[in-house]
C-alpha positions as CSV (number, residue, x, y, z in Angstrom):
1,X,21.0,-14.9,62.4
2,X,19.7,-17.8,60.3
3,X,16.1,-16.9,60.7
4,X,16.6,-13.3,59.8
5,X,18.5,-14.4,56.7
6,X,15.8,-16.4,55.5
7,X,13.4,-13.5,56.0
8,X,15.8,-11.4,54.1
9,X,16.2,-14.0,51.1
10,X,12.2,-15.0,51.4
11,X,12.1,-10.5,50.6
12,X,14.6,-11.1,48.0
13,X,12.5,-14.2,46.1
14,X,9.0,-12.7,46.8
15,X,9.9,-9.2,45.2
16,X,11.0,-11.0,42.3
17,X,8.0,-12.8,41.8
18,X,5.7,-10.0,42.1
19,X,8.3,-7.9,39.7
20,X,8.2,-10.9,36.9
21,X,4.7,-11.6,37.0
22,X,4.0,-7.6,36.6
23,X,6.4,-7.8,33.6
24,X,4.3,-10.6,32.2
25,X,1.0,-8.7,32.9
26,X,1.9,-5.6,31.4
27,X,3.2,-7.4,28.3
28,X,-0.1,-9.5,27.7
29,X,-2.2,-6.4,28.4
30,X,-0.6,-4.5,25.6
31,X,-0.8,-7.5,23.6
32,X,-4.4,-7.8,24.2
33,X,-4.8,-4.4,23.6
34,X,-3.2,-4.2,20.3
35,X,-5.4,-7.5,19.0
36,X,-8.3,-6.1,20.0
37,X,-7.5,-2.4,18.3
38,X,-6.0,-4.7,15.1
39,X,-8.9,-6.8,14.8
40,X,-11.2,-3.9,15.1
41,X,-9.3,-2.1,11.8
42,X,-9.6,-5.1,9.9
43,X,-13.1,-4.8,9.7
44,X,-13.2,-1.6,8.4
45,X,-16.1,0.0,10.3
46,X,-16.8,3.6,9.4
47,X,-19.3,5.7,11.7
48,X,-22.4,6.9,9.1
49,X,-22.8,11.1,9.1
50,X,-25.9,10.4,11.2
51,X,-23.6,9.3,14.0
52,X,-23.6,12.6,16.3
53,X,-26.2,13.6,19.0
54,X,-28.1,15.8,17.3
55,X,-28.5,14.3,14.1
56,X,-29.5,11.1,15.9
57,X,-32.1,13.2,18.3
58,X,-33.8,14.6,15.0
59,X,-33.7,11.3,13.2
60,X,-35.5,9.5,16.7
61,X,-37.7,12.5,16.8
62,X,-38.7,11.9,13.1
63,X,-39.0,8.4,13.2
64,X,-41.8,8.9,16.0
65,X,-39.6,6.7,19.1
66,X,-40.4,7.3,22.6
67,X,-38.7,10.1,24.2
68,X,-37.6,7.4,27.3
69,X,-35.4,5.7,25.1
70,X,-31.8,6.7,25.9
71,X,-29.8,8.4,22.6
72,X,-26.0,8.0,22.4
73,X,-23.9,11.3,23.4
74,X,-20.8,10.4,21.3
75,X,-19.6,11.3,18.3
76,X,-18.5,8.7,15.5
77,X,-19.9,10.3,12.5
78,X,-17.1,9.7,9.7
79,X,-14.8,7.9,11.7
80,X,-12.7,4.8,11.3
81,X,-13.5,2.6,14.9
82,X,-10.7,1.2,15.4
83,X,-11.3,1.5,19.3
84,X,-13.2,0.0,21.8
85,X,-14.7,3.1,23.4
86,X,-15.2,3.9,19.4
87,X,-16.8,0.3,18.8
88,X,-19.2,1.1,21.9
89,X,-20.3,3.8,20.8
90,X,-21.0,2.6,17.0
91,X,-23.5,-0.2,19.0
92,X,-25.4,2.2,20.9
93,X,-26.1,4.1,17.4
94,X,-27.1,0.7,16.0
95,X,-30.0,0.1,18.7
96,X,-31.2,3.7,17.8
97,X,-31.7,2.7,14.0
98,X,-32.7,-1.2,14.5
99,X,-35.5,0.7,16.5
100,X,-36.4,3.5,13.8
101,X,-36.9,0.5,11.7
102,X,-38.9,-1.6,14.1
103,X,-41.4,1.4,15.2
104,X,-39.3,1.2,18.8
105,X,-40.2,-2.3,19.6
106,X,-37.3,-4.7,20.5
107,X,-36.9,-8.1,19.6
108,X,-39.2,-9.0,23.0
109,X,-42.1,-7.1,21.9
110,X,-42.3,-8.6,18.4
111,X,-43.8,-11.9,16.9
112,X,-42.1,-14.4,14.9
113,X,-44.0,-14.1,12.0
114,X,-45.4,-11.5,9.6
115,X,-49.0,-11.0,10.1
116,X,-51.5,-11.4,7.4
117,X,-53.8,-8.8,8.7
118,X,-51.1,-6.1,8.5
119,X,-48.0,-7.0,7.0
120,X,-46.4,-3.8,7.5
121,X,-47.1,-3.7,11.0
122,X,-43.5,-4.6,12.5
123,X,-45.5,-6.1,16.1
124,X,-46.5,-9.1,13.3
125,X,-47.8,-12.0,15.1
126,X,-46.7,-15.2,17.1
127,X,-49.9,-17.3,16.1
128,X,-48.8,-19.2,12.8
129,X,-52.4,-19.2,11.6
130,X,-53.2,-15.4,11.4
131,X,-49.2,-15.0,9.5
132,X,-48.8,-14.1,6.1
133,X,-47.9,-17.5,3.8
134,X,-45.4,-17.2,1.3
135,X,-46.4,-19.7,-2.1
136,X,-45.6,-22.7,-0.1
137,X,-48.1,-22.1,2.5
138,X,-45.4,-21.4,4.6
139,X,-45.6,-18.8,7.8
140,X,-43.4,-15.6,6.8
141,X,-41.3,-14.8,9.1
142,X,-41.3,-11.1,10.6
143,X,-38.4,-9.7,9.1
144,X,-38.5,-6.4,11.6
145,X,-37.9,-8.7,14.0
146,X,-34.8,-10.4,12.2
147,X,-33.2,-6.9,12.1
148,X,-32.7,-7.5,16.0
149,X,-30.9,-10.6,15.3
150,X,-28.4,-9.2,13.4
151,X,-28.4,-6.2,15.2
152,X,-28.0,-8.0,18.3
153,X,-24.7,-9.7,17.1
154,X,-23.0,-7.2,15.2
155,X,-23.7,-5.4,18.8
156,X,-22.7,-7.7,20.8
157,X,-19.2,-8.0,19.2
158,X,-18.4,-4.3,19.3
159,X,-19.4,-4.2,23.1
160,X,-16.7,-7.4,23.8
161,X,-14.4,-5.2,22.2
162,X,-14.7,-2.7,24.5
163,X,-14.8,-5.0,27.5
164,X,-11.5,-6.6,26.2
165,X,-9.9,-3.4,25.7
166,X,-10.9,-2.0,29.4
167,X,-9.6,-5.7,30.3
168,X,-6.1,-5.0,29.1
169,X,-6.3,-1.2,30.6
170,X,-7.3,-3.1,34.2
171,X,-4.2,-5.6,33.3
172,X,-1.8,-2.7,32.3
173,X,-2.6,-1.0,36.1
174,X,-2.4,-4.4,37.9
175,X,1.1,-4.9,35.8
176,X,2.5,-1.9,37.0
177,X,1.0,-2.2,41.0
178,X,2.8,-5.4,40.8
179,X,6.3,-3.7,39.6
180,X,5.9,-1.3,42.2
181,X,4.9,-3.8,44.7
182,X,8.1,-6.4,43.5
183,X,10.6,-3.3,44.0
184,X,9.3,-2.3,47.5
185,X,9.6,-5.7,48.1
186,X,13.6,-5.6,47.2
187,X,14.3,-2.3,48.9
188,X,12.7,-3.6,52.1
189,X,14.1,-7.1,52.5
190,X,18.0,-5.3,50.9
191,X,17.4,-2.3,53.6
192,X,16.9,-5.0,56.3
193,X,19.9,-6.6,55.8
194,X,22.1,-3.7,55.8
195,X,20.5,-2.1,59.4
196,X,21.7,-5.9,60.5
197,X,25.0,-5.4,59.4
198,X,25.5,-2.0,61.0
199,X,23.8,-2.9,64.2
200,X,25.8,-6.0,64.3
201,X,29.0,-3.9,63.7
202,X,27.9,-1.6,65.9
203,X,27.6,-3.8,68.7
204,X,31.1,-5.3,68.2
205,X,32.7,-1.8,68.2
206,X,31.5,-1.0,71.3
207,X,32.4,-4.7,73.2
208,X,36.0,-4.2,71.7
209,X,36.7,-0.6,72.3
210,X,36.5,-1.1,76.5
211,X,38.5,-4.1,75.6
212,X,41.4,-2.1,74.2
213,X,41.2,0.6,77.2
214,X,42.1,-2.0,79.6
């Protein structure tokens, strides 16, 4: 009796755990999702018109990149990100125009400075004595190449946003398997301890009814 009622009260306790802590999850999740949607308005990003698959094919195509690098297949043009599937895409139409500016090279395939030979060339050079000198004397530094840079970061940030959002979507499910979980949990451990009541009661109908006949 005493070690079925601790099974029944350890059913009790561990289904509301699991329903508290999928409370909790759910609430941070939508939290997190919210700051990251929030954060992602306040910066006021705005997809350019050139933000659709085939604008962005003709524009590559023009430009003269290599048909093996991989065009975006969303659609952003004229519109607010304020997502992070949105903010995804608005970084994979960034790489396509750092690249239309660098010839197709990435950061990788480019020197750190501007070469004196052929400053327009954005490959430049990594040896200091064949770059271009500003008045100083001093190396210039490739500015095709700094494009990456800030490419690279603005990127970078929109990608995290996504990550964080899909974060919060992962939490959201985990919050509500835990709910679930924390309920079954309750109705297992409560359903238990009324089949040992009836059996019990059972049990003592049947010794006291012979009783009585006697």
């Amino acid at each position: 009796m005493t070690k079925r009622k601790f099974f029944e009260y350890g059913g009790v306790a561990a289904g509301v755990v699991m329903i508290a802590i999928g409370l909790a999850s759910l609430v941070l999740a939508i939290n997190g999702r919210n700051e990251v949607r929030s954060s992602l308005k306040q910066e006021a990003i705005v997809g350019s018109p050139d933000m659709t698959p085939d604008a962005i094919a003709a524009e590559a195509k023009e430009a003269g990149l290599p048909a093996s690098i991989k065009l975006p297949t969303c659609n952003v043009a004229d519109q607010a990100i304020d997502t992070g599937s949105e903010a995804k895409c608005f970084a994979s139409y960034m790489r396509i125009h750092a690249l239309e500016s660098t010839g197709g090279l990435t950061y990788a395939q480019m020197g750190r400075f501007q070469s004196a030979a052929n400053p327009s060339d954005p490959a430049g050079t990594n040896d200091e004595a064949a770059a271009a000198k500003d008045e100083s004397g001093n190396a210039v530094s490739n500015g095709a190449r700094n494009i990456w840079v800030t490419e690279t970061s603005l990127a970078t940030a929109l990608n995290v946003s996504f990550l964080a959002e899909n974060i919060a979507l992962f939490g959201v499910v985990v919050g509500i398997a835990l709910l679930l979980a924390g309920i079954g949990f309750l109705i297992l451990a409560l359903g238990g301890a009324l089949r040992f009541r009836t059996n019990s009661e059972a049990r003592h109908a049947a010794a006291v009814i012979p009783a009585a006949g006697k």
